[in-house]
ROSE-508012 format. One line per 3 residues: number of its first residue (from 0); their letters; for each residue x, y, z of N, C-alpha, C. Coordinates in steps of 0.2 Angstrom, whole numbers. Example, Ala and Ser with C-alpha at 12.3 -4.5 7.8 and 13.67 -1.06 7.14 Angstrom:
BEGIN
0 = AS = 66:-28:39:62:-22:39:66:-16:39; 64:-11:35:68:-5:36:64:0:39
END
This chain:
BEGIN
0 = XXX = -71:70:65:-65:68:62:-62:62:66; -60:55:63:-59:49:66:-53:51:70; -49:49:76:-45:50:81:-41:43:82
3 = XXX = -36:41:80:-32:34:82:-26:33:82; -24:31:86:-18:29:89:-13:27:82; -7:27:81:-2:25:76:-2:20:75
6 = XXX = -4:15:69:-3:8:68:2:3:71; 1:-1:74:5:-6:75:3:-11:78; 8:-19:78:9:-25:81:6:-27:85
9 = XXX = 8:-20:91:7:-22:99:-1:-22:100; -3:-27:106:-10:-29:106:-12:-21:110; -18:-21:107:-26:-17:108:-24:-9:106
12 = XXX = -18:-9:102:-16:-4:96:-19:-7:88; -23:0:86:-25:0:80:-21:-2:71; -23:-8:71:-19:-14:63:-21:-8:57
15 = XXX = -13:-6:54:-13:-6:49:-21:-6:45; -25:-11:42:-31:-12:41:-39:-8:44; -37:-6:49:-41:-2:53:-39:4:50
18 = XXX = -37:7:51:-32:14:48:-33:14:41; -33:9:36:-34:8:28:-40:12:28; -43:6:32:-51:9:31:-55:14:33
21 = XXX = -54:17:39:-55:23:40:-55:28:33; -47:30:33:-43:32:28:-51:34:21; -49:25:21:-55:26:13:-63:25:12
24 = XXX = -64:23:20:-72:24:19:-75:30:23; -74:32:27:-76:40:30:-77:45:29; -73:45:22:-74:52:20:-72:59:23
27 = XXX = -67:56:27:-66:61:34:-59:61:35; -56:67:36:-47:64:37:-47:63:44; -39:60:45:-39:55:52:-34:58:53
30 = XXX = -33:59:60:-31:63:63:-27:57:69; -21:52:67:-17:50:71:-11:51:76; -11:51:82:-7:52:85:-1:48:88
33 = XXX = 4:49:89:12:44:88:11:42:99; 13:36:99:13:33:106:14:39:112; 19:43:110:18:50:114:18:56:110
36 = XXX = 15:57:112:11:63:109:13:71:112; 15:75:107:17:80:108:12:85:113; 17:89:118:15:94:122:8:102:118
39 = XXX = 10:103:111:5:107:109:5:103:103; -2:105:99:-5:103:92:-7:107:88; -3:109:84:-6:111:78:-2:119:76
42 = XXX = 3:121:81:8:127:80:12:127:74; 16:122:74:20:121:70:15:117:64; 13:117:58:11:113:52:16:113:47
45 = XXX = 17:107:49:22:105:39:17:101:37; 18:103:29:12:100:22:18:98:19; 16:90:20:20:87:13:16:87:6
48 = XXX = 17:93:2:15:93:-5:17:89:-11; 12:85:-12:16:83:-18:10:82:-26; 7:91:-25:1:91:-30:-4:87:-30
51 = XXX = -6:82:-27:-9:76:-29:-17:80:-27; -22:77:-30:-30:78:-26:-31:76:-22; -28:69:-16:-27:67:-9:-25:72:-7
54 = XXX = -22:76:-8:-17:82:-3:-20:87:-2; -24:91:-9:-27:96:-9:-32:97:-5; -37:90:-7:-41:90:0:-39:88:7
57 = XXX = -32:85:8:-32:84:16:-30:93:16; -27:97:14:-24:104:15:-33:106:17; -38:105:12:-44:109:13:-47:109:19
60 = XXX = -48:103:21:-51:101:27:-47:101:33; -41:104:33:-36:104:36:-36:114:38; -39:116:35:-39:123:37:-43:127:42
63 = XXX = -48:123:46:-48:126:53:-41:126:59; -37:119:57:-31:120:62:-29:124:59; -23:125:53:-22:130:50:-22:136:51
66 = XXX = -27:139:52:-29:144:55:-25:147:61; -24:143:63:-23:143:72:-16:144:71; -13:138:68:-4:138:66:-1:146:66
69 = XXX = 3:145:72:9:151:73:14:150:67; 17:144:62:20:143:56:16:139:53; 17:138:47:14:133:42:23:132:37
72 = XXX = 24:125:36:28:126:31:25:120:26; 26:122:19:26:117:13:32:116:13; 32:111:12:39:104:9:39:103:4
75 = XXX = 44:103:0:41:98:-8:47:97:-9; 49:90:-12:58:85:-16:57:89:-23; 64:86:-22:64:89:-33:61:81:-34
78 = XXX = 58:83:-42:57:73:-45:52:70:-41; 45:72:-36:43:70:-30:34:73:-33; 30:68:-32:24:71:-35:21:67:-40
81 = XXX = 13:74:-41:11:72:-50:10:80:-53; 7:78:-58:7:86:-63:1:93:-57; 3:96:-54:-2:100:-52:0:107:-49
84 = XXX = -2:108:-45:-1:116:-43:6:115:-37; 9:120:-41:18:119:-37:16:122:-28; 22:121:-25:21:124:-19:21:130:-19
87 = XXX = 24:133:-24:22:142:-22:15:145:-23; 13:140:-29:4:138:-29:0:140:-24; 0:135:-20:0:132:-11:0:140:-6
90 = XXX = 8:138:-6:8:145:-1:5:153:-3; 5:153:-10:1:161:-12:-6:159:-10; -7:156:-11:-17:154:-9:-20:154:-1
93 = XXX = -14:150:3:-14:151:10:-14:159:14; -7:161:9:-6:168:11:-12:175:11; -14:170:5:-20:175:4:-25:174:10
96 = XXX = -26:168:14:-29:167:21:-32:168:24; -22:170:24:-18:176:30:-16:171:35; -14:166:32:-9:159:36:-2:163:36
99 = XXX = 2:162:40:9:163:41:11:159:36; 14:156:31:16:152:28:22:154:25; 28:146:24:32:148:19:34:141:15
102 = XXX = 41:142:11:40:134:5:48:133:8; 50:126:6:55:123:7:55:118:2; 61:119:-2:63:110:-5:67:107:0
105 = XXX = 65:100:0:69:97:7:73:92:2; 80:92:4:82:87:1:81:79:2; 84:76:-2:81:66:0:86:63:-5
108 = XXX = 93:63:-4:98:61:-8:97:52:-6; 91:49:-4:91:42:-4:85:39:-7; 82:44:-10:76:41:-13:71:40:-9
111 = XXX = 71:40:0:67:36:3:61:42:5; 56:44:2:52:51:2:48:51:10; 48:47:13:43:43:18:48:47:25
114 = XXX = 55:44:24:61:45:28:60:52:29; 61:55:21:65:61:22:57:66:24; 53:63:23:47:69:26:48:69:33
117 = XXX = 48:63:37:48:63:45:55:67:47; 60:66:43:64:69:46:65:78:44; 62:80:42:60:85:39:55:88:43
120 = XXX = 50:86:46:45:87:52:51:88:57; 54:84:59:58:85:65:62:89:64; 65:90:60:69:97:61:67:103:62
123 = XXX = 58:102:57:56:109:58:53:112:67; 54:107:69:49:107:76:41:107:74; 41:101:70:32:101:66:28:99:74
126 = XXX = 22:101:74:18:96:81:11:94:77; 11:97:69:6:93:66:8:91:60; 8:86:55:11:85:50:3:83:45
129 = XXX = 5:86:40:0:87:36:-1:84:29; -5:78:26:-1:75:20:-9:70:16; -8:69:10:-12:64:6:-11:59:7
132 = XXX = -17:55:10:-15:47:11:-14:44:4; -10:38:1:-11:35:-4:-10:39:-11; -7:43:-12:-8:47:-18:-5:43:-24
135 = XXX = -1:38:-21:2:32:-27:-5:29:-29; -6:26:-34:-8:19:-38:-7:15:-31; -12:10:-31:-8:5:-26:-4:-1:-29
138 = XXX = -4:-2:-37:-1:-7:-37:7:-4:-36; 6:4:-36:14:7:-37:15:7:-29; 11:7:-24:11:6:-16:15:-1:-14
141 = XXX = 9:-7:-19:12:-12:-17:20:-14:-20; 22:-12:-26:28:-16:-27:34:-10:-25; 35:-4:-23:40:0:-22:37:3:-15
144 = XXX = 32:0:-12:33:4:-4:31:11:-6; 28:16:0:26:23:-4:27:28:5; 27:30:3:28:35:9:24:35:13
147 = XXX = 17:36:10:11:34:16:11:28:21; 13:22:18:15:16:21:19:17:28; 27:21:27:34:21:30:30:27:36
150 = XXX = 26:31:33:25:38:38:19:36:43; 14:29:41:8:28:46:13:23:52; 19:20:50:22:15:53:25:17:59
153 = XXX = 28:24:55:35:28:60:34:36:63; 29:37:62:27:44:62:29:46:73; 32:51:73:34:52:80:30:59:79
156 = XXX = 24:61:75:20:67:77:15:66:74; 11:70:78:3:69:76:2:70:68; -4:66:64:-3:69:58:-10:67:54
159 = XXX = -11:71:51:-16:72:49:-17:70:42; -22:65:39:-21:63:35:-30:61:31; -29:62:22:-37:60:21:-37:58:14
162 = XXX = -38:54:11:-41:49:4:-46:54:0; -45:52:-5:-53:54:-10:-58:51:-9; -65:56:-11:-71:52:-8:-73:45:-8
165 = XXX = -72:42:-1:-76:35:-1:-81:31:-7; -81:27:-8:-86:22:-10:-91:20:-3; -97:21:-5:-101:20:2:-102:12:3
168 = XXX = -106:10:9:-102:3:13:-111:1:7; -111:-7:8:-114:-9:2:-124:-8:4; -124:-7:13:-129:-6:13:-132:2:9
171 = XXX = -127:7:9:-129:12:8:-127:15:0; -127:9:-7:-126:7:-12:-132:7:-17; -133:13:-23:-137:13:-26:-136:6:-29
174 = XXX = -141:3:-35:-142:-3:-37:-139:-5:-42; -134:2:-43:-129:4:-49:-122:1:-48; -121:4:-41:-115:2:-38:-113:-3:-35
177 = XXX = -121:-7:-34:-120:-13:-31:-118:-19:-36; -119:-15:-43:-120:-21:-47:-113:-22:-49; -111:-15:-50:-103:-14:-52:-98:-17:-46
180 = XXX = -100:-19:-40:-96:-22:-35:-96:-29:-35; -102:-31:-38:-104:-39:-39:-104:-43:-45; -102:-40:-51:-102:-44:-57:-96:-50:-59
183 = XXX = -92:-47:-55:-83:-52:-57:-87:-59:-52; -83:-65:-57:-88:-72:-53:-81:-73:-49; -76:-72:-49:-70:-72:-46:-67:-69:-40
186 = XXX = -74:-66:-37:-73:-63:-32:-74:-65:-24; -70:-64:-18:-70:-68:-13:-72:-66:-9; -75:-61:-8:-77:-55:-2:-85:-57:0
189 = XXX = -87:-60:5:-95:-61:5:-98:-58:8; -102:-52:7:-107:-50:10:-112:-52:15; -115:-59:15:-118:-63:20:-115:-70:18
192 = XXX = -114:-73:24:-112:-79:22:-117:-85:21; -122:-86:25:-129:-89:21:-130:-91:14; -131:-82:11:-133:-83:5:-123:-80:2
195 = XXX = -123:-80:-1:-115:-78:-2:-115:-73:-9; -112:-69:-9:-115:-65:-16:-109:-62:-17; -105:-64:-22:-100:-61:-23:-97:-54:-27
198 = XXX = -92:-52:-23:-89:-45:-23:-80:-44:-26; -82:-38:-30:-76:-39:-34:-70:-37:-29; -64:-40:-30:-59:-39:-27:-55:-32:-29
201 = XXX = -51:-30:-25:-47:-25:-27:-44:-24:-35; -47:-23:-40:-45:-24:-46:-47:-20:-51; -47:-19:-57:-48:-13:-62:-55:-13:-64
204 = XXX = -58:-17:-61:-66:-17:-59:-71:-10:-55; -65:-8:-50:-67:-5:-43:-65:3:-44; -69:9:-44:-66:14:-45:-60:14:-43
207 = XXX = -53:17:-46:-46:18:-44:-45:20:-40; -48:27:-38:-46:34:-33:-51:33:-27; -57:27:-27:-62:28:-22:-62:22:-16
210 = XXX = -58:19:-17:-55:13:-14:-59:9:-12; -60:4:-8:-63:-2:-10:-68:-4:0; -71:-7:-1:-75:-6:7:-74:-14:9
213 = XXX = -68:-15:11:-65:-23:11:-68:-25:19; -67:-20:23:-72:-22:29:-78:-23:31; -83:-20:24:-89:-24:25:-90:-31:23
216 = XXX = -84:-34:21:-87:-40:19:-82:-46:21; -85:-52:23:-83:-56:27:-78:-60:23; -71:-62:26:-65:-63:22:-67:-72:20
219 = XXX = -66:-73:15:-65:-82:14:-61:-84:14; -59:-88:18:-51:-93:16:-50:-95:9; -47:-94:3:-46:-96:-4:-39:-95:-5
222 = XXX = -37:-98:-11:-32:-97:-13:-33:-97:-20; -30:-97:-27:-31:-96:-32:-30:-102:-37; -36:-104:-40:-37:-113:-43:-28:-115:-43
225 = XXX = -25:-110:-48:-20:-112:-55:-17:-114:-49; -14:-110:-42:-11:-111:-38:-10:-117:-34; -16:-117:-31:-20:-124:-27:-17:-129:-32
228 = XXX = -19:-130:-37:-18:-138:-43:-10:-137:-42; -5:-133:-42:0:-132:-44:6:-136:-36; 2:-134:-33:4:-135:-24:5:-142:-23
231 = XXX = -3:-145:-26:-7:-151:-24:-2:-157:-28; -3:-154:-33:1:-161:-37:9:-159:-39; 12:-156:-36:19:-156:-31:21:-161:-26
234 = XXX = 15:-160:-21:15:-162:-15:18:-157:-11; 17:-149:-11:20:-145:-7:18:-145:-1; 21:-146:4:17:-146:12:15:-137:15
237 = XXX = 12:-134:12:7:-128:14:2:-126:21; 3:-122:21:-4:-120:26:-7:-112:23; -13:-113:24:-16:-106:24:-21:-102:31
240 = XXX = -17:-95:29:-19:-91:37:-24:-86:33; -28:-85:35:-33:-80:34:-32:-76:39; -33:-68:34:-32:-63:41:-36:-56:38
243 = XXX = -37:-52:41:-42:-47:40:-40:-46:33; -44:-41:27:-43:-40:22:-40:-33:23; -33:-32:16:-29:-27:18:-29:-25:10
246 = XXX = -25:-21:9:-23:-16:2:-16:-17:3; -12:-18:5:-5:-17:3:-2:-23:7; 5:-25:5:8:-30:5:11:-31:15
249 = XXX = 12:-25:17:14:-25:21:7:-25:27; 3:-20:23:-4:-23:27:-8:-30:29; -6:-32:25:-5:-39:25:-3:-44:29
252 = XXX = 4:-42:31:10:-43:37:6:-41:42; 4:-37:43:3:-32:52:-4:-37:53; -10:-39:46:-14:-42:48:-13:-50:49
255 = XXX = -8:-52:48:-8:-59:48:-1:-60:54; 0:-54:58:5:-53:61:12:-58:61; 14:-56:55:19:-61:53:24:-56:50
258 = XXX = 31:-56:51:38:-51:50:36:-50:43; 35:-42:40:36:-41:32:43:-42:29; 49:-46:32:55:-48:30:52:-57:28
261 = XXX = 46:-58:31:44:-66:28:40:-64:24; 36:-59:24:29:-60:17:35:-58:10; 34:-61:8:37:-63:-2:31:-59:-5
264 = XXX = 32:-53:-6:28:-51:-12:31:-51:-19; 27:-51:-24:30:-52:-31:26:-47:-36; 32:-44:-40:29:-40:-45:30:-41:-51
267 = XXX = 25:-41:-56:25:-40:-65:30:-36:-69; 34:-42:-70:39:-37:-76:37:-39:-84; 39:-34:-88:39:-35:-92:45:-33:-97
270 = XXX = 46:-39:-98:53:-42:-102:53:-43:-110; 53:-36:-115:54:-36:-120:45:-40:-124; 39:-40:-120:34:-44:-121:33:-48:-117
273 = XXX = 38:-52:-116:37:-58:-112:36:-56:-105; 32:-59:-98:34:-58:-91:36:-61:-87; 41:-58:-82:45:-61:-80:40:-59:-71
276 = XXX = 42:-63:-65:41:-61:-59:47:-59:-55; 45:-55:-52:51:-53:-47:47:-54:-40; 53:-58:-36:51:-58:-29:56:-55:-24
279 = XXX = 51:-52:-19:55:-50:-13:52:-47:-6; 56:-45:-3:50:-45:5:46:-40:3; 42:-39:8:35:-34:9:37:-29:13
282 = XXX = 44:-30:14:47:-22:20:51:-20:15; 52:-21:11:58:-20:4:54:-16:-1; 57:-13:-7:55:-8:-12:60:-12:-16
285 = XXX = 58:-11:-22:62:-14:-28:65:-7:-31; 72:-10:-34:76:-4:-37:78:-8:-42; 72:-6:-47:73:-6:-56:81:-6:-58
288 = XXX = 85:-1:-56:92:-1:-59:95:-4:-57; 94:-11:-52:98:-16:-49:95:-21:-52; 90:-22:-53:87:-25:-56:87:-29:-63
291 = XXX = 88:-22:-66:92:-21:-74:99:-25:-74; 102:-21:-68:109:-24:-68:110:-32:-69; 106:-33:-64:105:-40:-61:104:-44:-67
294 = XXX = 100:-43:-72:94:-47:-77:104:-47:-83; 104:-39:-86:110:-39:-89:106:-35:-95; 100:-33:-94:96:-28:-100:92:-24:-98
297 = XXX = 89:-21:-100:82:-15:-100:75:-20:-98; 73:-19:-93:66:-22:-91:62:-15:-88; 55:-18:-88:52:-11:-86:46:-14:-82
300 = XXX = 42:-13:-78:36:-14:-75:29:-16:-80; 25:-23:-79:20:-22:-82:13:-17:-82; 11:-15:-83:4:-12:-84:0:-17:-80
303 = XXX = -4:-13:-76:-10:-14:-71:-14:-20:-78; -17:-19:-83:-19:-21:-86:-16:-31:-89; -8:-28:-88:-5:-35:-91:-4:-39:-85
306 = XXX = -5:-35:-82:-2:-40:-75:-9:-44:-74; -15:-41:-72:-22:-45:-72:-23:-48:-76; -18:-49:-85:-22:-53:-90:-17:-61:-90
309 = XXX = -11:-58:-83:-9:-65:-82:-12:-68:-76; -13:-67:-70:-14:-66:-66:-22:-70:-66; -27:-70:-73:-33:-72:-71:-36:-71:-67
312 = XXX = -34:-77:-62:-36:-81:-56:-36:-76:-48; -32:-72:-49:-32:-69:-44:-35:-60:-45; -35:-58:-39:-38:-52:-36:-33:-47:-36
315 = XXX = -35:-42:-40:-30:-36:-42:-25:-35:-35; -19:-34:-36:-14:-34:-31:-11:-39:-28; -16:-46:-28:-13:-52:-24:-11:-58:-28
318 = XXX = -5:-56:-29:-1:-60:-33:1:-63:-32; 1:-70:-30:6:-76:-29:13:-74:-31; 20:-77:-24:26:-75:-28:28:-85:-29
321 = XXX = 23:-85:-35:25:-95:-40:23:-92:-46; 30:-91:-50:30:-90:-55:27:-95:-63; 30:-102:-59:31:-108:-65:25:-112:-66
324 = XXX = 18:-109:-60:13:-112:-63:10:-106:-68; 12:-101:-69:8:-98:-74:13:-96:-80; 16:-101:-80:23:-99:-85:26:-95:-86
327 = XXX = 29:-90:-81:33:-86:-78:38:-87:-79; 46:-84:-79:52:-87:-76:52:-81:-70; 55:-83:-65:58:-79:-57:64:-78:-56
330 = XXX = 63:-71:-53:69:-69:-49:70:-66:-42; 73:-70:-37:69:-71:-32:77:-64:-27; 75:-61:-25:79:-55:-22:85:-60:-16
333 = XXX = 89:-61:-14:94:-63:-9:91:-62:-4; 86:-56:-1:83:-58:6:80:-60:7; 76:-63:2:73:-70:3:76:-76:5
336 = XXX = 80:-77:2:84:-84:3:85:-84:11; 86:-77:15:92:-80:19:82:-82:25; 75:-81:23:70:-84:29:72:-92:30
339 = XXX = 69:-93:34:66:-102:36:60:-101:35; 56:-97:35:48:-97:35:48:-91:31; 43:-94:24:40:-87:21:32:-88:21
342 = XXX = 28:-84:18:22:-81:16:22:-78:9; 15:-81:7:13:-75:1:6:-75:-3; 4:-70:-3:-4:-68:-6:-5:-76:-10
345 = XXX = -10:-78:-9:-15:-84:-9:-18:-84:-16; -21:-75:-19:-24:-73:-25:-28:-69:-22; -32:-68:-18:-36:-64:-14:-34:-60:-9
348 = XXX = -36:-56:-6:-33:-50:2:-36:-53:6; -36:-59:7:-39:-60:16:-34:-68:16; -29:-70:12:-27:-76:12:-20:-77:11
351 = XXX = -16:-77:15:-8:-79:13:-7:-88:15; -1:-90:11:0:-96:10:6:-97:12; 6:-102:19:14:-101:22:19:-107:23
354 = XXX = 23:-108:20:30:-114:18:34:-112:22; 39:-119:22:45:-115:25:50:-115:20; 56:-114:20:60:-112:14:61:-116:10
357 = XXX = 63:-122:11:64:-129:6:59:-128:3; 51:-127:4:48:-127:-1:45:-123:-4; 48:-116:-4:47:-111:-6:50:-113:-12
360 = XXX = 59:-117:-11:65:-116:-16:60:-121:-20; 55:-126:-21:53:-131:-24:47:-128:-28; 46:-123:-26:41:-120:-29:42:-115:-35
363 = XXX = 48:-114:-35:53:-109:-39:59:-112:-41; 59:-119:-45:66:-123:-44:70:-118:-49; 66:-113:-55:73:-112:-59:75:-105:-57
366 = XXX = 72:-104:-52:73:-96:-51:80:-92:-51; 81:-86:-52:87:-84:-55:87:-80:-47; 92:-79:-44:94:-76:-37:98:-67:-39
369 = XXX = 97:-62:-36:99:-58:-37:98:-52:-30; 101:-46:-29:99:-41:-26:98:-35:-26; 92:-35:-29:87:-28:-32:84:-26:-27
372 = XXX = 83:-25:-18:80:-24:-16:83:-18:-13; 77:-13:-7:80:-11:-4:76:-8:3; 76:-9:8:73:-10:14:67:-2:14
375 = X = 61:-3:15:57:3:12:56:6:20
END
């Protein structure tokens, strides 16, 4: 079982991106511990339940410590989850054992699920916290922030955590799977750089639940054609940072060591047919009822599919937040406005493209301003 230190900034602690990958390539849950580390491990067990097959198997594989647990407590929110076996499900199962176990609903009167499990650990006196890594969709990770993000960030107890089974690394790749990782010509991830053989990006290409082996392959500096032509005959003064490849917006941030109140992430809306972009930081979650408010109508999230049929050019997840070269209109969140310097996915996960604010505002001259965000 892999053993590592809590994600973070600070130099020769483990990036966001290392942690990803473990998570989705080992096959094995990861067992991280918070900068100080509790006096005993594994007495107290709280499980964040949220039905998912991430959970079931982190619970599975989590049952020799279990065993040990002088308490076990399940957790579950109301409105919190997907369709599956309730906690008392759970706890009948474990009781059968001969776990000590018991259930709680915890309240979360702010929506913030990530928040209200940590401090729900604390109160219980948890010294092991127990949970499914990534049970969201990622495109639902990237645009609303997820729990698993806020709890690898902030977690103040050891915590154990595991993904569904890996996709193997591409040496250890039947000629099936190799073919299925390599047929998109759009793809930016190069396996040897010599010979260069391209590899599909994070996108509706790549098993959904098996996650993607972004570490074995070596990052290219790109950005995406429509964008680059869009920039170039502007005259927009740019630069591009290459930085380790990541799955989430924020991940992105820790890799390219740059504040998630400066990376501009952008999400697919869909407005009656039409789509619209919404922009805003990568430390932020989007709140649809403010958003509505904001606009003056009913909008709703596009479909992983619609959003890729605008999108083209880019890599499932990495969305340019430049709406007017793909015939977009924008609505760019007020914490944006207030950077000097932003960031934003390039079209691929190894490449952000960085302005300062005047030409961020040029890049988005008709954009509509509003405050649908809210700090994740």
């Amino acid at each position: 079982m892999p053993c590592r230190r809590r994600p973070s900034d600070e130099p020769k602690e483990p990036r966001p991106p290392t942690v990803e990958a473990a998570l989705f390539e080992s096959g094995r849950p990861v067992l991280l511990v918070p900068p100080t580390p509790p006096a005993t491990l594994g007495t107290t067990v709280v499980i964040a339940w949220n039905r998912s097959t991430e959970t079931a198997r982190t619970v599975a594989l989590a049952m020799p410590l279990l065993a040990k647990a002088q308490r076990v407590v399940v957790i579950d929110f109301e409105d919190w989850g997907v369709s599956g076996p309730s906690p008392q499900d759970l706890s009948h199962t474990l009781a059968r054992n001969g776990l000590p176990v018991e259930t709680r609903t915890v309240p979360n009167p702010h929506g913030h699920t990530g928040e209200a499990i940590l401090s729900a650990a604390g109160s219980l006196g948890c010294d092991l916290l127990v949970k499914g890594a990534y049970t969201q969709s990622r495109l639902r990770q990237f645009i609303f922030g997820g729990a698993t993000s806020h709890i690898l960030s902030n977690t103040t107890v050891p915590l154990l955590m595991a993904h569904s089974a890996a996709v193997p690394s591409p040496s250890r790749r039947s000629p099936d799977q190799q073919f299925v990782c390599r047929r998109r010509s759009r793809g930016v991830y190069y396996a040897d750089a010599k010979q260069p053989r391209h590899a599909a990006p994070v996108d509706q290409d790549m098993p959904r639940d098996a996650g993607n082996p972004l570490p074995h392959w070596r990052p290219v500096m790109t950005i995406a054609p429509t964008l680059q032509k869009y920039m170039d005959e502007r005259g927009i003064r740019y630069e591009l940072v290459p930085h380790e490849p990541s799955l989430s917006a924020l991940g992105s941030a820790h890799a390219g060591h740059i504040p998630g109140d400066r990376l501009a992430k952008a999400v697919v809306l869909n407005d009656g047919g039409r789509y619209k972009l919404a922009v805003l930081p990568a430390s932020h979650h989007l709140r649809l009822s403010d958003l509505r408010t904001e606009l003056g109508h009913e909008i709703h999230l596009a479909t992983e599919p619609e959003a890729a049929g605008v999108f083209r050019d880019c890599a499932f997840g990495a969305i340019p937040a430049v709406g007017a070269c793909y015939g977009l209109d924008v609505i760019i969140d007020t914490s944006i406005d207030q950077q000097q310097e932003l960031y934003f996915e390039g079209g691929d996960h190894a490449t952000l493209v960085h302005v300062n604010g005047a030409e961020f505002a040029r890049l988005n001259p008709q954009a509509q301003h509003g405050s649908f965000s809210g700090r994740a």
